[in-house]
Backbone bond lengths (Angstrom), bond angles and torsions (degrees), N, CA, C in turn:
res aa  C-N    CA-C-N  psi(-1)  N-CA   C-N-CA  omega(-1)  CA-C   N-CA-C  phi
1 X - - - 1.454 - - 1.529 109.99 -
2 X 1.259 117.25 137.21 1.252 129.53 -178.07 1.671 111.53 -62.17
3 X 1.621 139.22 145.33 0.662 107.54 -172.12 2.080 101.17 -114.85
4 X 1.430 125.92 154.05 0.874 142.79 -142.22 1.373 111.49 -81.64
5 X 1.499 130.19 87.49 1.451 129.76 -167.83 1.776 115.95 -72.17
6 X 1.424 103.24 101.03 0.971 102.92 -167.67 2.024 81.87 -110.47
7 X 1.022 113.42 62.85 1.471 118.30 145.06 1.792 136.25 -68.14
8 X 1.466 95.84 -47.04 1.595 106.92 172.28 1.890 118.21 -73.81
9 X 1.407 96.65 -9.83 1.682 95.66 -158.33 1.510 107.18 -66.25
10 X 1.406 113.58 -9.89 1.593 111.20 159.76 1.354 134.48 -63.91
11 X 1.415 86.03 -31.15 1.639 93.85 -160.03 1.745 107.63 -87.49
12 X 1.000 112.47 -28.17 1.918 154.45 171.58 1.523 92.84 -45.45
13 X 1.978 99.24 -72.12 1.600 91.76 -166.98 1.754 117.05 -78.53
14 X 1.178 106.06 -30.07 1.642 120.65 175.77 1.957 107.45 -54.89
15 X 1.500 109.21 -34.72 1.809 112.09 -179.49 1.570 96.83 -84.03
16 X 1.547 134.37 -23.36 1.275 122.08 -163.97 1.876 99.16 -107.75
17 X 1.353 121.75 0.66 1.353 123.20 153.47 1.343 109.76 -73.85
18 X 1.343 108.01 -40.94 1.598 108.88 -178.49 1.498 117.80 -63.82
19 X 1.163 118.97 -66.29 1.170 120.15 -174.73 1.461 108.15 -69.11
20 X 1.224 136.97 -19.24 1.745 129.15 153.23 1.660 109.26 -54.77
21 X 1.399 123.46 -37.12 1.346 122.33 149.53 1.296 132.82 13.29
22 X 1.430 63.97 -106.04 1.577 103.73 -166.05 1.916 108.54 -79.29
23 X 1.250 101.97 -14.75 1.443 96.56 171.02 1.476 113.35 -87.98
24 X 1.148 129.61 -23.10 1.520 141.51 -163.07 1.908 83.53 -102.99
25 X 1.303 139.15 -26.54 1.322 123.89 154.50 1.872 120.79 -59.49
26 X 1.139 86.79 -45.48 1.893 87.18 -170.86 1.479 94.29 -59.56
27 X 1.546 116.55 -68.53 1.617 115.68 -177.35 1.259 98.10 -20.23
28 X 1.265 119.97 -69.76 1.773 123.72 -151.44 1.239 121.46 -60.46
29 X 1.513 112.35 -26.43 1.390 126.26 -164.15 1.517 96.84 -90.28
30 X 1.611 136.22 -31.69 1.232 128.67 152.70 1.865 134.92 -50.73
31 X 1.093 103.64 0.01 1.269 95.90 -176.23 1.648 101.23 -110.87
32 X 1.486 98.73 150.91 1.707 108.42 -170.00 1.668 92.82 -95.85
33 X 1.302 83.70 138.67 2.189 84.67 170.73 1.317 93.42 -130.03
34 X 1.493 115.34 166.74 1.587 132.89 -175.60 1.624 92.03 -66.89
35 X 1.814 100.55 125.76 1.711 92.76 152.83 1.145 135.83 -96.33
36 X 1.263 107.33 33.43 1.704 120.07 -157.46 1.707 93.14 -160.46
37 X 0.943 118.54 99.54 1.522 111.26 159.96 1.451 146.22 -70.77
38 X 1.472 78.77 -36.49 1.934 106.68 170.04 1.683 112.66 -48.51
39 X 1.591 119.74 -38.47 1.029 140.87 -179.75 1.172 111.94 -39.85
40 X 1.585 119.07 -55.28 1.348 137.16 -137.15 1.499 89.12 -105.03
41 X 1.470 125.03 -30.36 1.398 129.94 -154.41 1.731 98.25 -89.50
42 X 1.499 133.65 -31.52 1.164 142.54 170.71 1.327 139.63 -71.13
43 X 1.826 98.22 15.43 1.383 129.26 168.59 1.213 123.55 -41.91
44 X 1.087 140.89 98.63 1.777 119.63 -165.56 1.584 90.59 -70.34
45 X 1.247 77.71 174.11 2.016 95.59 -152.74 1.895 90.56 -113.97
46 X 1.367 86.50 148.27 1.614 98.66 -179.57 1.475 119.55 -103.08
47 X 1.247 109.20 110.65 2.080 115.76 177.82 1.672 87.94 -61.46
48 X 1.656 101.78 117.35 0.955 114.84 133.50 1.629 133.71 -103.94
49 X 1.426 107.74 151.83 2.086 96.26 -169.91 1.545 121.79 -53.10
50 X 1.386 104.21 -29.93 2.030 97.23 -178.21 1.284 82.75 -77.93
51 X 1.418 162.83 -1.36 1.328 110.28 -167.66 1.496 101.09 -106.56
52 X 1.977 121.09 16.73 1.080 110.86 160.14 1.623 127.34 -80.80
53 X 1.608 112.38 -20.21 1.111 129.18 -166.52 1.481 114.30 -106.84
54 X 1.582 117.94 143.54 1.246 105.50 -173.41 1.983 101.47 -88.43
55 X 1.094 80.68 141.81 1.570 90.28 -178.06 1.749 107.86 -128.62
56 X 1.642 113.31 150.90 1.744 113.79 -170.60 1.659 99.38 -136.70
57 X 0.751 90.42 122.24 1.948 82.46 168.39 1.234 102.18 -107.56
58 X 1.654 102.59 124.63 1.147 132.87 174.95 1.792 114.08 -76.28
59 X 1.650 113.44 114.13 1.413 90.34 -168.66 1.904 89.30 -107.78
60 X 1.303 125.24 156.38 1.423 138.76 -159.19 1.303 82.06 -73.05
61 X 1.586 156.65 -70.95 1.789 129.66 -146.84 1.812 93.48 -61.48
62 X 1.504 118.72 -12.66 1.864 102.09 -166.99 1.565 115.94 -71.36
63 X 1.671 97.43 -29.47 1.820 107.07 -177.42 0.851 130.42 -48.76
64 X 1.391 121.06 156.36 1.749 105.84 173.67 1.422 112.55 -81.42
65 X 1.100 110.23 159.08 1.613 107.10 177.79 1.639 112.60 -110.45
């Protein structure tokens, strides 16, 4: 049996890190992110009704038996 030249398999995996790269860069570089965070954080906030009342969820192993 011939035996299996794995001479190139460096060079193979080192060009297919690269080009996963640089493609997972371009993707990234297309997307818009907030340049201001503070912005987003000064949301006035919405009363919802449970969050005046205290509420417990009872889960069935907590009961007494």
């Amino acid at each position: 049996m011939p035996q299996l030249d794995t001479s190139t398999w460096l060079t193979m995996i080192l060009s297919v890190f690269l080009a996963l790269f640089i493609i997972f860069q371009l993707k990234i570089s297309k997307h818009d992110f907030y340049h201001n965070p503070e912005l987003t954080a000064k949301m006035p906030k919405q009363n919802t009704p449970w969050e005046t009342k205290w509420t417990k969820i009872y889960l069935p192993l907590s009961l007494p038996l």
